[in-house]
FIDONU-616469 format. One record per residue (C-alpha): residue number from 1; residue in one letter; x, y, z. Coordinates in nm, 3 decimals. Each point is the difference from the previous one (the first is absolute). Layout:
% residues N
ATOM pos code       X       Y       Z
ATOM NUM    a       X       Y       Z
...
END
This chain:
% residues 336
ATOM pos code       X       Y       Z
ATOM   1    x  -2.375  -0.624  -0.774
ATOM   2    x   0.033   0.300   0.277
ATOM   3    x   0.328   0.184  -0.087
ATOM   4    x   0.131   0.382   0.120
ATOM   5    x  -0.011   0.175  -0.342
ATOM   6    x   0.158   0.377  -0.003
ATOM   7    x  -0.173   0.187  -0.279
ATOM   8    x   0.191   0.301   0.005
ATOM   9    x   0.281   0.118   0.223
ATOM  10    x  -0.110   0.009   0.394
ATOM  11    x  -0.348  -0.186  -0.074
ATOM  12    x  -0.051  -0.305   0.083
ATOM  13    x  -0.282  -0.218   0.029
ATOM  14    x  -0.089  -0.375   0.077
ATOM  15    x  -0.144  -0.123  -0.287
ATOM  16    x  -0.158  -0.364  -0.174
ATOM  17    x   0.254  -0.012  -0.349
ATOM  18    x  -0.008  -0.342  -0.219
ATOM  19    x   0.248  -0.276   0.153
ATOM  20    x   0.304  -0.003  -0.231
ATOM  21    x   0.114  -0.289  -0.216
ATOM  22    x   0.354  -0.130   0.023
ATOM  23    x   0.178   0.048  -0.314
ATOM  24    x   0.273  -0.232  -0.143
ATOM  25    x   0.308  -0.003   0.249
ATOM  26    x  -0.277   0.193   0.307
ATOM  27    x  -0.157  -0.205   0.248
ATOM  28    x  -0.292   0.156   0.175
ATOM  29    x   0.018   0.015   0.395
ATOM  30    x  -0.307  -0.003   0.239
ATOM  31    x   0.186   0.271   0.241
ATOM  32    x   0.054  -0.103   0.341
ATOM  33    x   0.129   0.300   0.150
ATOM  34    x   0.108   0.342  -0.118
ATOM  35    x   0.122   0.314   0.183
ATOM  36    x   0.035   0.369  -0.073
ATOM  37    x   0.338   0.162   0.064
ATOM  38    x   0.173   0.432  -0.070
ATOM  39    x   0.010  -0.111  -0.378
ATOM  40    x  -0.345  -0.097  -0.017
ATOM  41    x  -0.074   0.425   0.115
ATOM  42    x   0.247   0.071  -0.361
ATOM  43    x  -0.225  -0.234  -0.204
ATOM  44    x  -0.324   0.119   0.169
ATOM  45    x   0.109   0.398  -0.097
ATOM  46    x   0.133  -0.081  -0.320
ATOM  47    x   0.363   0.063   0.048
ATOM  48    x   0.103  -0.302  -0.181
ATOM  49    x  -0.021   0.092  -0.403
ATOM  50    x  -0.036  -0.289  -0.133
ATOM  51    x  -0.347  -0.136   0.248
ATOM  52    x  -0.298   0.028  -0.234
ATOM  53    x  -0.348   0.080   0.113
ATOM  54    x  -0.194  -0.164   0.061
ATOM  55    x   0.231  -0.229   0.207
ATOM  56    x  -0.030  -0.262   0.250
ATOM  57    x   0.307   0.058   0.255
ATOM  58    x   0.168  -0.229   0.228
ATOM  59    x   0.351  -0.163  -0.040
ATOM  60    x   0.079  -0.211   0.322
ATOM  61    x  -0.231  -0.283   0.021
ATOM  62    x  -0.051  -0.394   0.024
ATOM  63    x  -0.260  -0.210  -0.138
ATOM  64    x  -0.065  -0.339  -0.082
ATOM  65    x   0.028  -0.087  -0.408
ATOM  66    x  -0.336  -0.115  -0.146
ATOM  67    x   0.023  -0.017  -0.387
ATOM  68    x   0.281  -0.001  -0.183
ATOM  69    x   0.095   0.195  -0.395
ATOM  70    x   0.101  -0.208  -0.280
ATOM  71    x   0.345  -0.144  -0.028
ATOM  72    x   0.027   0.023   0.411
ATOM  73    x   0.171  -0.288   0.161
ATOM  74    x   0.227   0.162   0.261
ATOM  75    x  -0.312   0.028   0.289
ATOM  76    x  -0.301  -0.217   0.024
ATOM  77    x  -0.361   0.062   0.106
ATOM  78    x  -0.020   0.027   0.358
ATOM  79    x   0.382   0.157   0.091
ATOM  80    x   0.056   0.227   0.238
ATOM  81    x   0.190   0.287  -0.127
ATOM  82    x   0.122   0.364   0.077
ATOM  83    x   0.087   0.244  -0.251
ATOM  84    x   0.272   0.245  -0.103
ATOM  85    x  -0.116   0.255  -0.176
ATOM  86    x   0.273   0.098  -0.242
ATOM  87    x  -0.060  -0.228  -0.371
ATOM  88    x   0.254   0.111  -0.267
ATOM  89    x   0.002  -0.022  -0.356
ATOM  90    x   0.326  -0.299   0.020
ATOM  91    x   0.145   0.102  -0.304
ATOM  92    x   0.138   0.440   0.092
ATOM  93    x   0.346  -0.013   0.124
ATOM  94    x  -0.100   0.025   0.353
ATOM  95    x  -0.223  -0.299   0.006
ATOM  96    x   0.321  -0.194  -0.097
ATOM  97    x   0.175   0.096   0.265
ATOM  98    x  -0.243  -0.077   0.211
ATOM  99    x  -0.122   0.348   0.107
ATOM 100    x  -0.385  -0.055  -0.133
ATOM 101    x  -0.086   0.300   0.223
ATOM 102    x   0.185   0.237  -0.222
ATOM 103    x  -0.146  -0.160  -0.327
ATOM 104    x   0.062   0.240  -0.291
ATOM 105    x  -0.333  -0.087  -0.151
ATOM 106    x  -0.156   0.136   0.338
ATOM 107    x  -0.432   0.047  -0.075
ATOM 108    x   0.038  -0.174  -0.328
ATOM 109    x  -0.292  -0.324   0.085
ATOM 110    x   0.069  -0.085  -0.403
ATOM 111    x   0.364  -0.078   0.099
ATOM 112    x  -0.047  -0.218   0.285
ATOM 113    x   0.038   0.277   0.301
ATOM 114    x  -0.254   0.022   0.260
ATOM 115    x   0.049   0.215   0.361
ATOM 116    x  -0.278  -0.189   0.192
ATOM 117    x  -0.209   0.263   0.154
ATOM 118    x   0.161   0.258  -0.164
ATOM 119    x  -0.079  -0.018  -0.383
ATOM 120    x  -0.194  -0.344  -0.018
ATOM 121    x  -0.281  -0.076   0.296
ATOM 122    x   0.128  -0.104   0.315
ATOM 123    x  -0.099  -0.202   0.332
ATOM 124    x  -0.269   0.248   0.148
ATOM 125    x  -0.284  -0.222  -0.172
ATOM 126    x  -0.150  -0.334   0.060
ATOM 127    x   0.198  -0.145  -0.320
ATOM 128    x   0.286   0.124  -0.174
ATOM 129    x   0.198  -0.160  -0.284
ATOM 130    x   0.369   0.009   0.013
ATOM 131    x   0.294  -0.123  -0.196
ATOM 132    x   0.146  -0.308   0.114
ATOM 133    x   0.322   0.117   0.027
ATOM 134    x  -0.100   0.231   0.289
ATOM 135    x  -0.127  -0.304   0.187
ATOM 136    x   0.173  -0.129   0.338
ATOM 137    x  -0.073  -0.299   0.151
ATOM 138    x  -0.071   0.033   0.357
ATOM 139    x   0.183  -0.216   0.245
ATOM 140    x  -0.237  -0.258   0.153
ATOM 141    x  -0.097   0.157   0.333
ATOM 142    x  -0.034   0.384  -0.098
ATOM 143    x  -0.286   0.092   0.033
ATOM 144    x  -0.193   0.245  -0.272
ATOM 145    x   0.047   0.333   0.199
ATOM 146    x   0.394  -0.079   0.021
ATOM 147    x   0.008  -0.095  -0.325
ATOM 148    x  -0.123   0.346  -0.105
ATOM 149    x   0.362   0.124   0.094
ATOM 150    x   0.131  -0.185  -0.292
ATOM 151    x   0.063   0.348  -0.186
ATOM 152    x   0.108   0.169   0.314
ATOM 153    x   0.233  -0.268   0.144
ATOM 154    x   0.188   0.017  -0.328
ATOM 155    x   0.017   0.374  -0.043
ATOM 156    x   0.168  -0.008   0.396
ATOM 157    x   0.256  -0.269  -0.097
ATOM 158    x   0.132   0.140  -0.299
ATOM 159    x   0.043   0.316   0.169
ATOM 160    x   0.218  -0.168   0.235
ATOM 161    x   0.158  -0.218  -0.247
ATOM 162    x   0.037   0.301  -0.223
ATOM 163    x   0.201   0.188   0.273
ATOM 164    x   0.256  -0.292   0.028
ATOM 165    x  -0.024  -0.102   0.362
ATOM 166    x   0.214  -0.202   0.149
ATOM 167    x  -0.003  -0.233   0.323
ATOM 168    x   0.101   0.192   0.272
ATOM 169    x  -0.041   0.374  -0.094
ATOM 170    x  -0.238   0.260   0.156
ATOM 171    x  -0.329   0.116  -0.243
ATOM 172    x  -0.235   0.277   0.059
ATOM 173    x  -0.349   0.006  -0.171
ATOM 174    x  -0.154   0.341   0.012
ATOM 175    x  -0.398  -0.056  -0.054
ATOM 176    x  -0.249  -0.102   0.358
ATOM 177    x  -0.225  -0.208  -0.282
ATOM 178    x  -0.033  -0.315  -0.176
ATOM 179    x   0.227   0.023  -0.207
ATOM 180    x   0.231   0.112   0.284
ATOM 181    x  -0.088  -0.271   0.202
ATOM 182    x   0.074  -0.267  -0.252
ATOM 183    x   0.343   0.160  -0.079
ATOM 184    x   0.122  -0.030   0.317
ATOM 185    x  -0.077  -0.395   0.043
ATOM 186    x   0.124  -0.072  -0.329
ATOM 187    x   0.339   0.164   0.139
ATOM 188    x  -0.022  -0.193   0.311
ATOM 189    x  -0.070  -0.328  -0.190
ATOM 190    x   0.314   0.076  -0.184
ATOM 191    x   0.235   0.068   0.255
ATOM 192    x   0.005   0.320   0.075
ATOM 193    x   0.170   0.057   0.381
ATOM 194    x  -0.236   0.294   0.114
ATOM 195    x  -0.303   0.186  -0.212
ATOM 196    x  -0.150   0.305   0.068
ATOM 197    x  -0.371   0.091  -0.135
ATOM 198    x  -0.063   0.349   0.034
ATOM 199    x  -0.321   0.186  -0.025
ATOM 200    x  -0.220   0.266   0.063
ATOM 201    x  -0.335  -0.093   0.118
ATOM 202    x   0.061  -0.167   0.302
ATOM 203    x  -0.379  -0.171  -0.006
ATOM 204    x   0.111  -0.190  -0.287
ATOM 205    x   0.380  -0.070   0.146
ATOM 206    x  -0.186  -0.165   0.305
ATOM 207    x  -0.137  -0.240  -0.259
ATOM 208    x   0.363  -0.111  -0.127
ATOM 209    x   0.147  -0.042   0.385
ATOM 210    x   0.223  -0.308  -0.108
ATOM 211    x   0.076   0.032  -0.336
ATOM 212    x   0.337   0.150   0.017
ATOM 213    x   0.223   0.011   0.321
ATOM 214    x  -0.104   0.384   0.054
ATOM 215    x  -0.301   0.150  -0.097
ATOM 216    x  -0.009   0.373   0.065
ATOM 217    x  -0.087   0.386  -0.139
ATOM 218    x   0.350   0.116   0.073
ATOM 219    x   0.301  -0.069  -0.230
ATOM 220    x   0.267  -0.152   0.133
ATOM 221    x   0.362   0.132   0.067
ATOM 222    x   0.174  -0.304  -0.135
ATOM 223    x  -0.002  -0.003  -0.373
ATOM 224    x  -0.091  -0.312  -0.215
ATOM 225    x   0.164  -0.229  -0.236
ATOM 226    x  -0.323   0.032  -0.196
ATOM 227    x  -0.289   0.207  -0.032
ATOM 228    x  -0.316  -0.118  -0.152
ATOM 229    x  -0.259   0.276  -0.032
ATOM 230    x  -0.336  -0.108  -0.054
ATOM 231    x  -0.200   0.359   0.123
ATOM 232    x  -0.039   0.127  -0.352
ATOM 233    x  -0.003   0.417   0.066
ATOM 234    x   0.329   0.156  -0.040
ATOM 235    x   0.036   0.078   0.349
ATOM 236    x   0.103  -0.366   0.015
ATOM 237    x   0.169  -0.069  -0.257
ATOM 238    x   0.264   0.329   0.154
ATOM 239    x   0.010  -0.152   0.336
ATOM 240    x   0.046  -0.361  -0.152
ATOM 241    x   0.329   0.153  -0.175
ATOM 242    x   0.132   0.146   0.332
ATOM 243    x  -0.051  -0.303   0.186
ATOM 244    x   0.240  -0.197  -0.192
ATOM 245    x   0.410  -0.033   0.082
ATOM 246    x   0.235   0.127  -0.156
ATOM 247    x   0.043  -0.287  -0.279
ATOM 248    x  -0.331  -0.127   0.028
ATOM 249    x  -0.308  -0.090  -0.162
ATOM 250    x  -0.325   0.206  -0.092
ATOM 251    x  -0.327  -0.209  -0.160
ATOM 252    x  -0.304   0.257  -0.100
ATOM 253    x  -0.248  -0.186  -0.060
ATOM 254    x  -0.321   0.185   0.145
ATOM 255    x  -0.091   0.316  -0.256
ATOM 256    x  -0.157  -0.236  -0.273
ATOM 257    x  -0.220   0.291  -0.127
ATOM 258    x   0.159   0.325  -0.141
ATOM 259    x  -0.005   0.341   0.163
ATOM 260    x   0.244  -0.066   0.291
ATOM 261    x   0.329   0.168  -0.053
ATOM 262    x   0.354  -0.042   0.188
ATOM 263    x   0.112   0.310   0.013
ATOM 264    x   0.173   0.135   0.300
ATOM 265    x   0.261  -0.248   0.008
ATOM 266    x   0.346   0.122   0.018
ATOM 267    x   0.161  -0.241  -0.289
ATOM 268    x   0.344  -0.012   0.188
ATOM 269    x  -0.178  -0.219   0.289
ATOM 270    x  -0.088  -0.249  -0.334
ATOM 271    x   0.407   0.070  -0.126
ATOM 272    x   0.187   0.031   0.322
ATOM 273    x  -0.214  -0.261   0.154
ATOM 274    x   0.059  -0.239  -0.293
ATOM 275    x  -0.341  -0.107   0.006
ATOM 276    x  -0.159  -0.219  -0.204
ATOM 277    x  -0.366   0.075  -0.093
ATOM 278    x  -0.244  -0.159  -0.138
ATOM 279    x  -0.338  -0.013  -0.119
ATOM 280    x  -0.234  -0.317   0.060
ATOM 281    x  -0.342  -0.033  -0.245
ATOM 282    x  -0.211  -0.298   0.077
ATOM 283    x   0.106  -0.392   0.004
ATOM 284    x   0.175  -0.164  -0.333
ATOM 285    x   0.121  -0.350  -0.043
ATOM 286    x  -0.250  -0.159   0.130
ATOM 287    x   0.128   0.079   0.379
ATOM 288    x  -0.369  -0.001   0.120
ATOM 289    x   0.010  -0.367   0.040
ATOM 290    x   0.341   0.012   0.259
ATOM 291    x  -0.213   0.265   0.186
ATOM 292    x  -0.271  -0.222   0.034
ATOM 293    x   0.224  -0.250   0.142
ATOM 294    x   0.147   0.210   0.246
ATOM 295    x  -0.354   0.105   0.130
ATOM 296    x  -0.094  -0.420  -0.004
ATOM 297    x   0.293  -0.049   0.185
ATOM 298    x  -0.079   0.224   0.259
ATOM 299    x   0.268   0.274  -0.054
ATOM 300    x  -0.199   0.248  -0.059
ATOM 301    x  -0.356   0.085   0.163
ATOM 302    x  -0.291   0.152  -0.191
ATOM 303    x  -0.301  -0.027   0.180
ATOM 304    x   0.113   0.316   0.263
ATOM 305    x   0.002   0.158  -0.292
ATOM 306    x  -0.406  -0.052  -0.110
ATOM 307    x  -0.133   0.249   0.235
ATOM 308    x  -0.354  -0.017  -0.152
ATOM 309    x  -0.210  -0.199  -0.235
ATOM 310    x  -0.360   0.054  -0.159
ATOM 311    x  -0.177  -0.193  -0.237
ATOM 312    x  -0.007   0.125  -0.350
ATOM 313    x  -0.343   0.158   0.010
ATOM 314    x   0.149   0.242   0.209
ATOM 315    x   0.305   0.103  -0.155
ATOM 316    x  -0.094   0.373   0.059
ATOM 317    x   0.048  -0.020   0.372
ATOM 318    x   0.296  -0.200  -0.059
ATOM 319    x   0.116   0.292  -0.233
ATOM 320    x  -0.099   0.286   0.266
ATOM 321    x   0.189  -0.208   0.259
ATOM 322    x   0.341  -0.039  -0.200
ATOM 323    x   0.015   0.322  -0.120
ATOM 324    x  -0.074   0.156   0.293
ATOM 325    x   0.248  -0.219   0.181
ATOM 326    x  -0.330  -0.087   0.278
ATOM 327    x   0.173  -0.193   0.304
ATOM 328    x   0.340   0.011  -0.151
ATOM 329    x  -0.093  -0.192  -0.314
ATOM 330    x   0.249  -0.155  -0.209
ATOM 331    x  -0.144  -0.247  -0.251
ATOM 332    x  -0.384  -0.057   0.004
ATOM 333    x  -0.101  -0.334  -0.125
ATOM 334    x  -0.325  -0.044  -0.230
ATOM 335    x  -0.151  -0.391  -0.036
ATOM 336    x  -0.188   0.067  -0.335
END
C-alpha cells in the first residue's frame, strides 16, 4: 500500500510499506478520507516524544472496514466508520473514569494504549489498522470527508461541555480555524444566546462567515460567560482569560504541544475575577459519536471548513499548502 512514512524528524516521504494485518480486537480500514491539521506540523518535527520513526502520521480520518482481527464482533466488514484517536490501556485509574486520553500507561502498546498517529501508524496511508474501540459508526448520510471530523467534532464538544455552558449565556472562542469554527456551532447547538469567534487572519475568518453570530479580528467590549480558546500560542490563551466576566468560565484547550507558557497574567484577574479555568485534552467517553450526530443533524457544518483536497499521491502539495496556510487553508483533505 502507498502510505506517508516520516523517517526522521521533518522528512517525509510517500512511500509503498506492506498492508497491515488486523490484530485481535483491530479491524483494518480501507481509508476514505484523511486530513492534515497544526498537530500534524508537532508530529512531522518531532515534538511529540513518544512518535517513533519511522512513523506513518495522520489521526483524523474515515474509512470503510475491510477485514476484521480475531475475537471482533462489535463492526462488520463493509461499515463505515470514523476514528478517535485516543485508545487507553482500560485498566490505569484514568481509563476508569473514563478519561482514556490521560491513560497512565500512555506509549505502553504491551498494555493496551495506542495514540493513533501519534505512537502507532495512523490514517495518512491507504490501510491502517485500528482498535475497535476507537471506531464510530457514521450516521447514514455523512459522507467520508465529514466523517473525517469524527476526532475533531469531539475534541470541539468537550471543550464546550468541559466549560459548563449553559442555555442562554454568552461564549467566546478565541481561534479563526477549525477547531474554532466547530466550537462555536457546538455552542450554538447548545444554546448559547450570542457567540463570538475571534481571529486573526481574516482570509480564513471569511471562510467561517456563519458559524457564530459575530465573526471578527477585534475583541469585543462585552465580556463572556465562557471562553473557549482553541488558538494554541500563549498570546491566546492571555486574551482568552481577559475576555471572561467576572465569575466566569475559561476552557484552554488549544496548546496541545509543550513550549507555550502563560506568563504575563496578573493572577488577581484569575482570584478577583473568580474564574474558573480549565484545561481541555482531546475527546473521552466516547463523545465522538454525539458529535457526529450533531454534524448528521445539521447543527453543525463541515464542509466550509475543507478548503482543499488532493489525492494521496500528492500529499506534498497538500503539505506545502497547509502549512503555508495557501488561500486561507484550514483542513486539506487527502482521498488515499
Amino acid at each position: 500500500m502507498k502510505a506517508v512514512v516520516l523517517s526522521e524528524p521533518g522528512r517525509f516521504a510517500l512511500m509503498d510499506v506492506a498492508t497491515p494485518s488486523p490484530a485481535p480486537g483491530q479491524a483494518l480500514l480501507r481509508v476514505r478520507a484523511s486530513t492534515v491539521c497544526g498537530t500534524d506540523q508537532k508530529i512531522v518535527y518531532g515534538q511529540f516524544p513518544g512518535t517513533p520513526f519511522p512513523h506513518i502520521p495522520g489521526h483524523e480520518f474515515a474509512g470503510e472496514v475491510v477485514e476484521l482481527g480475531a475475537g471482533v464482533d462489535e463492526v462488520r466488514v463493509g461499515d463505515r466508520v470514523g476514528v478517535e484517536v485516543h485508545v487507553g490501556c482500560g485498566t490505569c485509574a484514568r481509563c476508569l473514569e473514563g478519561l482514556y486520553q490521560l491513560c497512565l500507561n500512555y506509549g505502553r502498546r504491551d498494555k493496551g494504549h495506542a495514540h493513533i498517529g501519534f505512537t502507532v501508524p495512523g490514517g495518512l496511508a491507504e490501510f491502517v489498522a485500528v482498535s475497535v474501540k476507537a471506531l464510530h459508526p457514521l450516521p447514514a448520510h455523512l459522507s467520508w470527508d465529514e466523517g473525517a471530523f469524527c476526532d475533531n467534532i469531539g475534541i470541539a464538544l468537550y471543550a464546550v461541555e468541559r466549560g459548563n455552558l449553559r442555555a442562554g449565556e454568552r461564549v467566546i472562542v478565541v481561534g479563526g480555524g477549525a477547531f474554532g469554527g466547530l466550537a462555536a456551532q457546538v455552542a450554538r447547538a447548545l444554546g448559547a444566546a450570542h457567540v463570538t469567534l475571534l481571529g486573526t487572519r481574516r482570509e480564513r475568518l471569511e471562510r467561517l462567515h456563519g458559524m457564530a453570530d459575530l465573526v471578527t479580528t477585534g475583541a469585543p467590549e462585552e465580556r463572556a460567560d465562557l471562553v473557549v480558546e482553541f488558538a494554541g500560542t500563549s498570546d491566546a490563551a492571555r486574551q482568552a482569560i481577559s475576555l471572561a466576566r467576572r465569575g466566569g468560565r475559561v476552557v484552554l484547550a488549544g496548546a496541545t504541544g509543550p513550549g507555550r507558557e502563560l506568563s504575563g497574567v496578573d493572577l488577581s484577574t484569575i482570584v478577583r475575577g473568580h474564574l474558573d479555568v480549565y484545561g481541555s485534552l482531546a475527546n473521552p467517553r466516547g463523545i465522538s459519536q454525539r458529535g457526529l450526530e450533531l454534524i448528521a443533524r445539521g447543527d453543525v457544518h463541515v464542509k466550509p471548513l475543507i478548503t482543499h483536497a488532493f489525492g494521496l499521491d500528492d500529499f506534498e502539495e497538500a503539505w506545502a499548502t497547509f502549512v503555508e496556510r495557501r488561500d486561507g487553508a484550514i483542513r486539506v483533505m487527502l482521498h488515499p
